[in-house]
C-alpha positions as CSV (number, residue, x, y, z in Angstrom):
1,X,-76.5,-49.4,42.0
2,X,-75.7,-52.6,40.1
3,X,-73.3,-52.9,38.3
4,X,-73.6,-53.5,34.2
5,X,-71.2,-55.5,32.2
6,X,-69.9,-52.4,30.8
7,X,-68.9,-51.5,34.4
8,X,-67.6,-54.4,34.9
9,X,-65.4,-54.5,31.6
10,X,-64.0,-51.2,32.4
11,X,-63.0,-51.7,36.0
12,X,-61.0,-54.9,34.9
13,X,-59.1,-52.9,32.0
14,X,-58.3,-50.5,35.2
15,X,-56.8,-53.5,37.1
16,X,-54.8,-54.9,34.2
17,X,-53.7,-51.2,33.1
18,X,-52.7,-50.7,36.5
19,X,-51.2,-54.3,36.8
20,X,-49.3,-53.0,33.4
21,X,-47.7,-49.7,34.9
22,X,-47.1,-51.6,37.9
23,X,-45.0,-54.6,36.9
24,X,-43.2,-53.1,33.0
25,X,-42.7,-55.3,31.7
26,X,-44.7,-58.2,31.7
27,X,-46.5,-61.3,29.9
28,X,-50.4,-61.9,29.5
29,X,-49.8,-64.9,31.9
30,X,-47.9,-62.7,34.5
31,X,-50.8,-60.4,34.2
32,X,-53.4,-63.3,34.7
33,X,-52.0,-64.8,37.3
34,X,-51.5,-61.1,39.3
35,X,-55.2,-59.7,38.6
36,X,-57.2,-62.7,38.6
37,X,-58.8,-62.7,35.5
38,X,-58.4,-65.2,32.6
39,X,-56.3,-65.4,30.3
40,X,-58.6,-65.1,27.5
41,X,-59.7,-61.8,29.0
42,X,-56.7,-60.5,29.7
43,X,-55.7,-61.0,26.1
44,X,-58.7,-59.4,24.7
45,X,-57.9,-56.0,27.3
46,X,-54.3,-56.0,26.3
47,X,-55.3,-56.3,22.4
48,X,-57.9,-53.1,23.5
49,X,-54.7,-51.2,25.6
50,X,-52.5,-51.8,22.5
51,X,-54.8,-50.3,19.8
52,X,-55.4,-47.5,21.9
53,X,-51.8,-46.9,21.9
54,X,-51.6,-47.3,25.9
55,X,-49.3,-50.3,25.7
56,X,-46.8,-51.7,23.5
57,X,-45.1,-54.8,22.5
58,X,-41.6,-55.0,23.8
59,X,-40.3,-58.5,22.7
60,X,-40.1,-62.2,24.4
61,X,-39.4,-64.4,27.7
62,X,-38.3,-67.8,27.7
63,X,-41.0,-70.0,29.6
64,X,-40.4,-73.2,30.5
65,X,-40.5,-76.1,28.0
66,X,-42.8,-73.4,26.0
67,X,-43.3,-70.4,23.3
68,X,-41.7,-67.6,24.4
69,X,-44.1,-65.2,26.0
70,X,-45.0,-61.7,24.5
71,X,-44.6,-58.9,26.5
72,X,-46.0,-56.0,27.0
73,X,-45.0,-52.6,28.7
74,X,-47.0,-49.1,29.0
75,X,-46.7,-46.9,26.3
76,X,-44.9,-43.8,28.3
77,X,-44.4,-41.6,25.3
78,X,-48.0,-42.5,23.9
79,X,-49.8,-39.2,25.7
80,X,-49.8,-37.2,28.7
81,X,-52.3,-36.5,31.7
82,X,-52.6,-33.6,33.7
83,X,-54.0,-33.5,37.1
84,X,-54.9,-30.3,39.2
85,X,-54.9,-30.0,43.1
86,X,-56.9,-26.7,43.7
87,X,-56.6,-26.2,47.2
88,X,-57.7,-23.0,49.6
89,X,-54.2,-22.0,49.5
90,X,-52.6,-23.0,46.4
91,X,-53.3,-23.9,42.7
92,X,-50.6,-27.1,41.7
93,X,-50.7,-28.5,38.3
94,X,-48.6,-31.7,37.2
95,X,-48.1,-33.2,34.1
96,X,-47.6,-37.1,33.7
97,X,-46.5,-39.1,30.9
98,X,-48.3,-42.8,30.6
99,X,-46.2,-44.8,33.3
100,X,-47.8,-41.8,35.5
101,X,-43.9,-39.8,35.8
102,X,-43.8,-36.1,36.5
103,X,-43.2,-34.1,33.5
104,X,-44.0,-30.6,34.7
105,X,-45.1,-28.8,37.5
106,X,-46.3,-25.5,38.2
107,X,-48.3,-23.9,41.3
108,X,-50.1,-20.5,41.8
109,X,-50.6,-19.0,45.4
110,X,-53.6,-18.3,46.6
111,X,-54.3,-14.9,48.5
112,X,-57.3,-15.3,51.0
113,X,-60.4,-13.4,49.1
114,X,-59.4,-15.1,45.8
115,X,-61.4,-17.5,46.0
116,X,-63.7,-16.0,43.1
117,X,-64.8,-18.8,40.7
118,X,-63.4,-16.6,37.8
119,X,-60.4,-15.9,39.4
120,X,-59.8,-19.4,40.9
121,X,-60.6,-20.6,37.1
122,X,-57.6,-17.8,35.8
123,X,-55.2,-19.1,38.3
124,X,-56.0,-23.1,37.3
125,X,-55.8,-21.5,33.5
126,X,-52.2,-20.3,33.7
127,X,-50.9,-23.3,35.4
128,X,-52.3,-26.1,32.9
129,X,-50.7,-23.3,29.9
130,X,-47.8,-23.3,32.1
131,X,-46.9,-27.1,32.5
132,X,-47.9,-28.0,28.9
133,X,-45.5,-25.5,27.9
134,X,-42.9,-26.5,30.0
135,X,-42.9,-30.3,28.8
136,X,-43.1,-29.3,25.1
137,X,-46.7,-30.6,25.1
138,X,-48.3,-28.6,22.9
139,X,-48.5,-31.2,20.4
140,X,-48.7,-34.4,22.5
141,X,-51.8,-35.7,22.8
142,X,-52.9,-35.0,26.1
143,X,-55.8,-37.5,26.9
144,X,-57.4,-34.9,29.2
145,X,-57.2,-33.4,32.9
146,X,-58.3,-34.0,36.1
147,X,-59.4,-31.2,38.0
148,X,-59.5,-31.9,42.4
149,X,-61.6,-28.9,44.0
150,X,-62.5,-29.2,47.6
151,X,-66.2,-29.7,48.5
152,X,-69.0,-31.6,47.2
153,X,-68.8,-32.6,43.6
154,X,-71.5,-33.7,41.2
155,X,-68.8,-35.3,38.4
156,X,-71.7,-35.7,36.0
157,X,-72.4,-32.2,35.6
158,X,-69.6,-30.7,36.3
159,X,-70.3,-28.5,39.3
160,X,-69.3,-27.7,42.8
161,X,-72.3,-28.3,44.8
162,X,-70.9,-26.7,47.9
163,X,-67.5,-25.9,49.1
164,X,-67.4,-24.2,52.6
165,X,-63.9,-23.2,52.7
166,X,-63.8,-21.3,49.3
167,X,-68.2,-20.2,50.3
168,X,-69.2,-22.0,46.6
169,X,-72.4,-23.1,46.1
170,X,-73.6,-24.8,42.5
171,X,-70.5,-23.4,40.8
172,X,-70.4,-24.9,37.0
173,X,-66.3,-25.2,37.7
174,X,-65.9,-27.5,34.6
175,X,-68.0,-25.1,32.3
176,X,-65.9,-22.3,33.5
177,X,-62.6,-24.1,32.6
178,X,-63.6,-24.8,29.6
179,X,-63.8,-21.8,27.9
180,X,-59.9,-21.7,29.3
181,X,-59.0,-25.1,28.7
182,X,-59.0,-27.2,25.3
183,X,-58.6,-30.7,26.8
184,X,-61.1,-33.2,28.0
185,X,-62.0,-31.9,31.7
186,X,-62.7,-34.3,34.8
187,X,-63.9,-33.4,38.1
188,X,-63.9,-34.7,41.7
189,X,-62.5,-33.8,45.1
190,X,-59.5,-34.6,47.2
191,X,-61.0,-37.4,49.0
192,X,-61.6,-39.6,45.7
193,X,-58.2,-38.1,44.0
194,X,-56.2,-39.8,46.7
195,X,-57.7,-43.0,47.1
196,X,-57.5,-43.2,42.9
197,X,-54.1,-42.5,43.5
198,X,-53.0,-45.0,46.4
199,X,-54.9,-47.5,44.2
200,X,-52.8,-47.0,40.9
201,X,-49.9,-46.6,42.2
202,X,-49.2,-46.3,46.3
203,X,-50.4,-48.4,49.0
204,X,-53.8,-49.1,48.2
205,X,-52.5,-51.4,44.8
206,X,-53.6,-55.0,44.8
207,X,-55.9,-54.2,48.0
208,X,-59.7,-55.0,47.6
209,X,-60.2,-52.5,51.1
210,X,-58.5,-49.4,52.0
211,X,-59.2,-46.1,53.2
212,X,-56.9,-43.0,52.3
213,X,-57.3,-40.3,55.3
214,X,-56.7,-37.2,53.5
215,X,-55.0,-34.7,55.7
216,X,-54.6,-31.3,54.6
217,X,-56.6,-27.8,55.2
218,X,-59.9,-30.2,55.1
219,X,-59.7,-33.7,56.5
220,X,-61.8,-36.9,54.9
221,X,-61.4,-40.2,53.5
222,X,-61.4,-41.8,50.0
223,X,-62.8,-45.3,50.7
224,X,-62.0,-48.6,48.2
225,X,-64.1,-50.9,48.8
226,X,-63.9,-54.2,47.0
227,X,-61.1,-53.3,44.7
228,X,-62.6,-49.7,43.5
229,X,-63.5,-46.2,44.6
230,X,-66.9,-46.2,46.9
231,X,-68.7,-42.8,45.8
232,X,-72.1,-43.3,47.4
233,X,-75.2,-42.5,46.0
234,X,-74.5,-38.7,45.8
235,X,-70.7,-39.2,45.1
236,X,-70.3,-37.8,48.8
237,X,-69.0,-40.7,50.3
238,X,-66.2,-40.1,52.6
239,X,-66.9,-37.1,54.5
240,X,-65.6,-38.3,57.6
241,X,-64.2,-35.1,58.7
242,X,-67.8,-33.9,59.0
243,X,-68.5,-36.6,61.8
244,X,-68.6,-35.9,65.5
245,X,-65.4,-36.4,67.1
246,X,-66.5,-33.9,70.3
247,X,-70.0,-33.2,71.2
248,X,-71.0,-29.2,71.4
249,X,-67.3,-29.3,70.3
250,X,-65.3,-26.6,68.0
251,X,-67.1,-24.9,65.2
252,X,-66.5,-26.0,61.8
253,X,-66.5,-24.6,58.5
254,X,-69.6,-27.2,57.4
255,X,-71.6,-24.6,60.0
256,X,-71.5,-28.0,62.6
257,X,-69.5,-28.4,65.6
258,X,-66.9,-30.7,67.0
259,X,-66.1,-32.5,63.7
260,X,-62.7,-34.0,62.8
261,X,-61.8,-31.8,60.7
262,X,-61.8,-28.8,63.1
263,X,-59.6,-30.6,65.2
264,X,-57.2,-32.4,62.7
265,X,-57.3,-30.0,59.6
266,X,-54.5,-27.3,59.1
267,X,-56.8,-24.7,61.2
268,X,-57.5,-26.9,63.6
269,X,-53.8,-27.8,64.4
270,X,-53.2,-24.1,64.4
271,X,-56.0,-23.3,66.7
272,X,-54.0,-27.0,69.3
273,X,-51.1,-24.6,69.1
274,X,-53.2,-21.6,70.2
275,X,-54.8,-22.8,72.9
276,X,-51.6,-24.5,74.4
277,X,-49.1,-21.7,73.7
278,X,-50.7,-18.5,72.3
279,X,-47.3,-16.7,72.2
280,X,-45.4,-19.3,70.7
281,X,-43.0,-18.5,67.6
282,X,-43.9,-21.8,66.0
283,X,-47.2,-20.1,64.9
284,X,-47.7,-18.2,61.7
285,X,-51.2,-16.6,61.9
286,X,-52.7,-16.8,58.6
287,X,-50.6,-19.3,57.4
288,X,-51.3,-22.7,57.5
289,X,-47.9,-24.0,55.8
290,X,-45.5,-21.7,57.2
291,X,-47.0,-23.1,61.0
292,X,-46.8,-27.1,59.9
293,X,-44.0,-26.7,58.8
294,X,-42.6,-25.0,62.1
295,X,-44.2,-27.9,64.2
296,X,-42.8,-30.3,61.9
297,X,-39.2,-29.1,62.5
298,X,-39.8,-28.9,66.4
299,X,-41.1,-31.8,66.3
300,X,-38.2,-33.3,64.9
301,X,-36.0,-31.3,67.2
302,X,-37.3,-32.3,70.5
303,X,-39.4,-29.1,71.1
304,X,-41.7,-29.6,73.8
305,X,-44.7,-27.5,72.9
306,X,-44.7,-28.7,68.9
307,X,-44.5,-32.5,70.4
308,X,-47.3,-32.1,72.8
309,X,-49.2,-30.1,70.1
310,X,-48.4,-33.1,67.5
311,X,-49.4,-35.9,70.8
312,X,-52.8,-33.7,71.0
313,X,-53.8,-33.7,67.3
314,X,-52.7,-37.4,66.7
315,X,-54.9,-38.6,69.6
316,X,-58.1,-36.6,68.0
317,X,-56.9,-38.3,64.6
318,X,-56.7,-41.9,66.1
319,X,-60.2,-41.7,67.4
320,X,-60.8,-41.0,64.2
321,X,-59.3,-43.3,62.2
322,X,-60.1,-46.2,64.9
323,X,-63.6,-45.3,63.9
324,X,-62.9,-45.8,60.2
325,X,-61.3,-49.5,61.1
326,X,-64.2,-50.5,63.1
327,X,-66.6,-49.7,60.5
328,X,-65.0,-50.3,57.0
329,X,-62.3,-53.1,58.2
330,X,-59.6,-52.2,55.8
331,X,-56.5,-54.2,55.1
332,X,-54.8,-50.8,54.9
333,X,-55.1,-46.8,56.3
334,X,-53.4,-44.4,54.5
335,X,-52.1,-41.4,56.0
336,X,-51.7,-38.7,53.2
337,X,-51.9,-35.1,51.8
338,X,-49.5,-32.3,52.7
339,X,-50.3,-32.2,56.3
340,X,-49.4,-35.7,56.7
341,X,-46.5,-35.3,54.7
342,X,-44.7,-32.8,56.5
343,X,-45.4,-34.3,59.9
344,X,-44.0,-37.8,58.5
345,X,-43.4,-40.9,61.2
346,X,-43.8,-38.8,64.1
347,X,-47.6,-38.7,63.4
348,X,-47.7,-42.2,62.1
349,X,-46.2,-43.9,65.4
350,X,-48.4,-41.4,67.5
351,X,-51.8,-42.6,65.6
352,X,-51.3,-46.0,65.3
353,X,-50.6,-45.6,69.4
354,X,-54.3,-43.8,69.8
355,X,-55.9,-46.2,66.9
356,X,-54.7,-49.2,69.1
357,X,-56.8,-47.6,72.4
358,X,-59.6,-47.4,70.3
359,X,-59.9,-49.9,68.1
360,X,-62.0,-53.3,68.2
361,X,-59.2,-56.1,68.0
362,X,-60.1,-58.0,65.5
363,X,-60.3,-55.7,62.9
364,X,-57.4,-53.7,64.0
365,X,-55.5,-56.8,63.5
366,X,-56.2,-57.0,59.9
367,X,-54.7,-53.1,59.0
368,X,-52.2,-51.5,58.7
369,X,-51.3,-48.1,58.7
370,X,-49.2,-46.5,56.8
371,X,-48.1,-43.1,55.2
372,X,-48.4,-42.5,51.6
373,X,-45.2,-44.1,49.4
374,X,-46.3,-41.3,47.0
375,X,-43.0,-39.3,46.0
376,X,-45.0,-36.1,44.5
377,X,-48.6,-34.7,45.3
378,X,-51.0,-37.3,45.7
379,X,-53.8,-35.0,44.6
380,X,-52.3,-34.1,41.4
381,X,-52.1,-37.7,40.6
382,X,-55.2,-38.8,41.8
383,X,-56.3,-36.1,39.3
384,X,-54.9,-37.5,36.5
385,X,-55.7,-40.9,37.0
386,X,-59.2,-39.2,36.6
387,X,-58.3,-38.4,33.0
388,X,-56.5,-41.7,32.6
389,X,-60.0,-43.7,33.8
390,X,-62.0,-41.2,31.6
391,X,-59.9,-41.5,28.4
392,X,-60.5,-45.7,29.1
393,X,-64.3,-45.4,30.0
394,X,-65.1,-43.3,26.6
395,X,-62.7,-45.5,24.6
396,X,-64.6,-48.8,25.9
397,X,-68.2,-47.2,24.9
398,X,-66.7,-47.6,21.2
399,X,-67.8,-43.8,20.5
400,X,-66.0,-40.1,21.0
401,X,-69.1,-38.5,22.6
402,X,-68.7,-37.0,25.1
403,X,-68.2,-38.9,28.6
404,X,-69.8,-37.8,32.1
405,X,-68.5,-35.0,33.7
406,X,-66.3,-34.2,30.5
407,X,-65.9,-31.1,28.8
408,X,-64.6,-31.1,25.1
């Protein structure tokens, strides 16, 4: 799809707004040298960030020989943003103030068979009521939430096309959550949650190529390409834990067999740990946390059986991954999501061991690969950056109607 001047307008007050939360505080010139972009339009954005009450004036620099340069910081106190991670297990919720700092948290458990839309929709419900609550919100002006649900999105309608894990199919989600939830409502998945996030504020910012592997109960990858999110025609870009990894292999959720994910995903971790010690006390049936986080420690301790499960599931992951290299040549791979989290630098040395076997050189040469510098959940973040983006694309159409994939 080509790109409009509109589009292109908004994706630059991203990257100075980004720049801006980055780099508090800073001068136009500081910003124009960073992003790129002249300094003429740089002004004009920061004029459109200030009367939006984004970013504020904070006083002078000396420059050389010169005026003193204005500066300008964001606006922390000037709203709130609240993203959700709805995952097959759990419901988080995290509130963020404008320099995208944890105000509130708050997380409902989910029980297998409550996967309901109505019930999913209660549980997301009490923890956005919850958080606001907590921060003293109520009469902040929250510029809207993001709302992360596994599966395949349309963001433009607001529904869940399909999401195996929870058996949804054409769920309105956002319609749903609005008769629950009084704010502006945004939806994607995980996959595009954590590359947003990685590109506002982990290790994707000031990259023009990156791909975020999200590892968790599902396994994908959010993929920047030339400085913003790549959604694909059907904004289903990034399913790469739906690609063949093993011929006539596993079956997966997506009804398929041998994918990534049944191999890398919580499950399919579990299911390394079955097959290579079925009696072992590192293994929680039913209970995809409880069990990563029991390899995690025996990884850490030396345990033999939770280091050859952890060797096992990062050489499935590094064929993986060394795929995504070859094909998207990124200057950076991010590891992220809960899995990867708990696992830490154990997992990172072992993949970037199995991405170097498989790997074209030249290419591989140009990434790195990391794990995400993101303190809190990546997903919640990602979500609110959602709201964040939304709040700026609305505010640069010059109108309150209402955006795509918004309910008011």
């Amino acid at each position: 799809m080509k790109r409009t001047s509109r589009d292109i307008r908004t994706a630059n007050r991203f990257q100075v707004l980004r720049q801006i939360i980055a780099a508090s505080p800073t001068s136009r010139q500081e910003l124009a040298a960073a992003t790129g972009l002249s300094l003429a339009t740089v002004a004009t954005l920061v004029g459109e960030l200030l009367d939006l009450g984004l970013i504020t004036e904070v006083g002078f620099e000396d420059s050389a020989g010169g005026r003193p340069r204005g500066l300008v910081a964001v606006n922390a106190s000037g709203g709130t943003l609240i993203g959700v991670d709805l995952a097959e297990t759990y419901v988080r919720v995290e509130l963020f103030d404008l320099a995208l700092n944890v105000l509130a948290r708050a997380e409902e458990g989910m029980r297998p068979g409550d996967s309901r839309p109505e019930q999913v929709v209660r549980h997301v419900a009490t923890a956005v009521g919850s958080v606001v609550a907590r921060a003293g919100a109520e009469g902040a002006r929250v510029l809207g939430a993001g709302v992360s649900v596994p599966g395949q999105v349309d963001r433009d309608t607001g529904v869940c096309e399909y999401a195996p894990n929870f058996d949804w199919h054409d769920v309105p989600l956002l319609d749903l959550l609005a008769g629950h939830i009084a704010h502006p409502l945004y939806l994607d998945n995980p996959l595009r949650a954590c590359a947003v996030a990685e590109l506002w504020s982990g290790a994707a910012r000031g990259h023009g190529d990156a791909v975020v592997v999200n590892l968790g109960t599902g396994v994908g990858a959010g993929l920047i390409l030339g400085g913003g999110v790549h959604r694909g025609v059907s904004n289903s870009a990034g399913e790469w834990g739906h690609t063949t990894l093993v011929l006539d292999g596993r079956p997966c959720h997506c009804g398929d067999r041998g994918c990534v994910e049944a191999y890398t995903g919580a499950p399919g971790i579990m299911l390394n740990l079955r097959e290579l010690s079925p009696d072992s006390p590192l293994l929680h049936p039913g209970d995809q946390t409880a069990t990563i986080d029991a390899l995690a420690r025996g990884v850490r301790a030396g345990d033999p059986v939770a280091t050859a499960v952890l060797r096992h599931t990062a050489r499935c992951l590094g064929a993986g991954v060394a795929d995504l290299v070859n094909l998207f040549n990124p200057e950076v791979v991010v590891l992220s999501s809960w899995v990867a989290a708990a696992f830490g630098e154990p997992l990172l040395e072992e993949v970037r061991a199995a991405v170097t076997r498989h790997a074209l050189r030249r290419p591989l040469a140009a990434t790195r690969i990391v794990l995400s510098p993101i303190p809190t959940d990546p997903v919640c973040l990602g979500a609110a950056t959602f709201a964040l983006e939304g709040a700026l694309q609305s505010a640069g159409r010059g109108t309150r109607t209402r955006a795509p994939g918004v309910r008011r």
